[in-house]
KOLGULUM-16089 format. One line per field, with one value per residue (C-alpha): residue in one letter; x, y, z. Coordinates in Angstrom, 3 decimals, always signed. Layout:
residues N
residu A  ... .
c1 X  ... .
c2 Y  ... .
c3 Z  ... .
***
This chain:
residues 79
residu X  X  X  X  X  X  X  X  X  X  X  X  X  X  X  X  X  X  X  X  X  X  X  X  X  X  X  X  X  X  X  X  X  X  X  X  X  X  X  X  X  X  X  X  X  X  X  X  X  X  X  X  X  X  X  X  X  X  X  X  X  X  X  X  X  X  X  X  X  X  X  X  X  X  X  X  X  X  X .
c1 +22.438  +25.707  +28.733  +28.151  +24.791  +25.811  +28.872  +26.218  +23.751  +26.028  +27.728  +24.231  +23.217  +26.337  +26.664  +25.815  +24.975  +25.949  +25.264  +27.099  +25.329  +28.184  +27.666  +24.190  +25.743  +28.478  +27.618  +29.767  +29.193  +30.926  +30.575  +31.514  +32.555  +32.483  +33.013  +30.646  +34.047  +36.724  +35.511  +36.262  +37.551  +40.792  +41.480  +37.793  +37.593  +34.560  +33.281  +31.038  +29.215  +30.230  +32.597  +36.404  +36.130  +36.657  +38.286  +39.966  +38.719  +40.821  +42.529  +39.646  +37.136  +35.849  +35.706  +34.225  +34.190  +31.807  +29.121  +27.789  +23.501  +21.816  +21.190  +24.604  +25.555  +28.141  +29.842  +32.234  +35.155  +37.237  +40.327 .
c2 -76.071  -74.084  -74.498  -70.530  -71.004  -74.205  -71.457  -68.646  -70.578  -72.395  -69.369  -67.932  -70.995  -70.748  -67.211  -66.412  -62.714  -61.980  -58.300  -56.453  -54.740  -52.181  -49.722  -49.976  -48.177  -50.901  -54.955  -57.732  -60.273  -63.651  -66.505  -69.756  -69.983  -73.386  -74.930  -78.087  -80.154  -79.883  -77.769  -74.760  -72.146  -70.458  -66.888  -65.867  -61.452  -60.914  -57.230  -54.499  -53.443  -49.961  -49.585  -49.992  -52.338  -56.150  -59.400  -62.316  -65.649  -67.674  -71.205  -72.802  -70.344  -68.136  -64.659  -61.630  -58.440  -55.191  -53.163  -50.354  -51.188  -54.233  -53.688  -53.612  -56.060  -58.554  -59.553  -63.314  -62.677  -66.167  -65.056 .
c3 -50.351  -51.173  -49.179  -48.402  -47.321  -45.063  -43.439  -43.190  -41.180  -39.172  -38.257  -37.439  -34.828  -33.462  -32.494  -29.003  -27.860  -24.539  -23.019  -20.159  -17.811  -17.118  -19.759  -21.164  -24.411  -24.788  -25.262  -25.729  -28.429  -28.144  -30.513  -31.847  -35.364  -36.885  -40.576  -41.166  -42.764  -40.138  -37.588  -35.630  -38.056  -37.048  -38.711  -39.484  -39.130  -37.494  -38.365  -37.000  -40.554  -41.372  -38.368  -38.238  -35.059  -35.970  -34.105  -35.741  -34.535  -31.872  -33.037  -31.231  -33.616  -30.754  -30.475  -28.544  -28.953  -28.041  -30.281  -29.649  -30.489  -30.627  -34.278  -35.123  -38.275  -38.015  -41.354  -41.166  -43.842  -44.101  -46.711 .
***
């Protein structure tokens, strides 16, 4: 399996959608973001496909931040 295809399904088991109840319209996703060598992964953007709204991960590799449909895309861009 390539070391992209380990990240992308790691990524996958780790994410965790949580939804606010507040604003129906508005949900927040948090996560976990982990690299199978060493790790949490520090630095990882975490974007909403075709939107300008995106986090960077935390130095612990978590991150949260709110989407407007369930159906939005996230997209995991390590530099």
């Amino acid at each position: 399996m390539t070391r992209f295809l380990q990240w992308t399904l790691l990524i996958t088991l780790c994410t965790q959608l949580g939804y606010t109840q507040n604003n129906p319209a508005r949900q927040t996703v948090t996560g976990l973001v982990t690299f199978t060598q060493d790790g949490s992964a520090v630095g990882v953007n975490v974007i909403i496909k075709r939107s300008s709204q995106s986090v960077t991960t935390s130095e612990n590799g978590r991150y949260s931040l709110q989407v407007n449909s369930p159906n939005d895309i996230l997209l995991f861009v390590k530099h």
